[in-house]
C-alpha positions as CSV (number, residue, x, y, z in Angstrom):
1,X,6.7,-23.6,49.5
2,X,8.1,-20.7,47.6
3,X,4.9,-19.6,46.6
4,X,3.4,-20.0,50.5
5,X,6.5,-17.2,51.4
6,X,5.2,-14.1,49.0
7,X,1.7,-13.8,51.2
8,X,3.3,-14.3,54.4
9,X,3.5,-11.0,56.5
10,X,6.4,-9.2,57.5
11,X,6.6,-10.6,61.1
12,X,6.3,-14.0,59.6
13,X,8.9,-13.6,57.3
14,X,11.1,-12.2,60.4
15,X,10.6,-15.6,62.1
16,X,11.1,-18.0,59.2
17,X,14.5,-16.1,58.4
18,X,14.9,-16.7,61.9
19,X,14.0,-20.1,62.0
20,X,16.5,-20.9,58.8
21,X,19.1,-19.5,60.6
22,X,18.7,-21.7,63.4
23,X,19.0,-24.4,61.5
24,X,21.9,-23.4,59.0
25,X,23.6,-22.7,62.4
26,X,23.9,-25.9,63.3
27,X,23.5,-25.0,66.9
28,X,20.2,-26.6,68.9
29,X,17.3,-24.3,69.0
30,X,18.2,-23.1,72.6
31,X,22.1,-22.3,72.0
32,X,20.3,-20.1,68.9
33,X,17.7,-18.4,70.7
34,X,20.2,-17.4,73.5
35,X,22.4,-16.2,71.2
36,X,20.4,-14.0,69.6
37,X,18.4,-12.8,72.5
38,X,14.8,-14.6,71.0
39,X,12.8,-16.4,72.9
40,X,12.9,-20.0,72.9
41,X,9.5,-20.7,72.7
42,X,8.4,-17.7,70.0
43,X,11.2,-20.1,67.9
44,X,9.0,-23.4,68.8
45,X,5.8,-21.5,68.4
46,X,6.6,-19.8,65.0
47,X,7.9,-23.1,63.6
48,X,5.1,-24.8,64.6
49,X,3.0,-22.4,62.7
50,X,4.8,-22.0,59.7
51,X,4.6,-25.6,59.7
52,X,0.7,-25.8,59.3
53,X,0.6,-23.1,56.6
54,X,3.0,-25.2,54.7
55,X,5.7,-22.5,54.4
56,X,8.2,-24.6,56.5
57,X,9.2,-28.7,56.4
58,X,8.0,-30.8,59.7
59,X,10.6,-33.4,61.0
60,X,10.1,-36.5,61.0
61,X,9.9,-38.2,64.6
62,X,13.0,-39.1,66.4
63,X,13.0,-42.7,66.6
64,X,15.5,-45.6,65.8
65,X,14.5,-48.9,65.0
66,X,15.4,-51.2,67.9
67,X,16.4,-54.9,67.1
68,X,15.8,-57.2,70.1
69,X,19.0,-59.9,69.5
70,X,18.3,-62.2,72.9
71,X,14.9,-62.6,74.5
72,X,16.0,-65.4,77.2
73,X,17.5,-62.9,80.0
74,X,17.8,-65.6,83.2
75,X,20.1,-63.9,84.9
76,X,17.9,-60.7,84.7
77,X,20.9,-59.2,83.3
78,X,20.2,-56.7,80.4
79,X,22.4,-54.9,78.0
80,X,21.1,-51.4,75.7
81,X,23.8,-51.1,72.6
82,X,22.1,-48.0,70.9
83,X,23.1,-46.3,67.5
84,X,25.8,-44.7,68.7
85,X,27.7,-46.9,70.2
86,X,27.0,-46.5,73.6
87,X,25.9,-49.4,75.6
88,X,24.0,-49.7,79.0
89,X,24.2,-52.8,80.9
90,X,22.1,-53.1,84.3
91,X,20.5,-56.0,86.1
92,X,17.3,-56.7,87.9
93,X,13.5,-56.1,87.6
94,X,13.6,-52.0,86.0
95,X,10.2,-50.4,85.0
96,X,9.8,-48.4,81.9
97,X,10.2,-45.3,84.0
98,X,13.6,-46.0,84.7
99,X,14.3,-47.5,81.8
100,X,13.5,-44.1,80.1
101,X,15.2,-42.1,82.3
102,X,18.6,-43.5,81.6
103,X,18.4,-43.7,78.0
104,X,17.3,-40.1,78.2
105,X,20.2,-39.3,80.3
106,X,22.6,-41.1,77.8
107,X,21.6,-39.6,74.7
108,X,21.8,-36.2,76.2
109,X,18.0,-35.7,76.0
110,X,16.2,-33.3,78.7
């Protein structure tokens, strides 16, 4: 990647200083941009770009392995444990839809 970052032009080495900053920050990409007065999506955009020319990592995708521990539901009862230790216990008929929309809200996703 080193070698990628001597032929990049100034205003691409503007945004991937910009983009490691982010990240050393620790803060999410919106807290950053707001911050620092940058748009959120010129962060996105740039990353995204940087990515293809190979001068910056992708992520992997966010998903955790899910380990189904009872199958036989009767009651139509249903309980979520997730990686965090938060659990989400409903009952009835829910559709994936809904289903998605509380685990969203739960792990803080928007």
């Amino acid at each position: 990647m080193a070698g990628e970052e001597l032929r990049l032009s100034e205003r691409q080495r503007y945004w991937l200083e910009r983009i490691r900053e982010c990240e050393e920050s620790g803060q999410t990409t919106k807290a950053y941009a707001e911050m620092h007065f940058l748009s959120v999506s010129a962060l996105y955009t740039w990353r995204k770009r940087l990515v293809r020319q190979g001068v910056w990592p992708s992520r992997p995708a966010r998903f955790d392995r899910v380990q189904v521990t009872s199958i036989e539901r009767p009651s139509g009862e249903w309980r979520v444990c997730l990686p965090n230790g938060v659990q989400v216990e409903f009952s009835g008929l829910v559709d994936e839809a809904v289903l998605s929309t509380v685990l969203a809200a739960v792990m803080g996703i928007r």
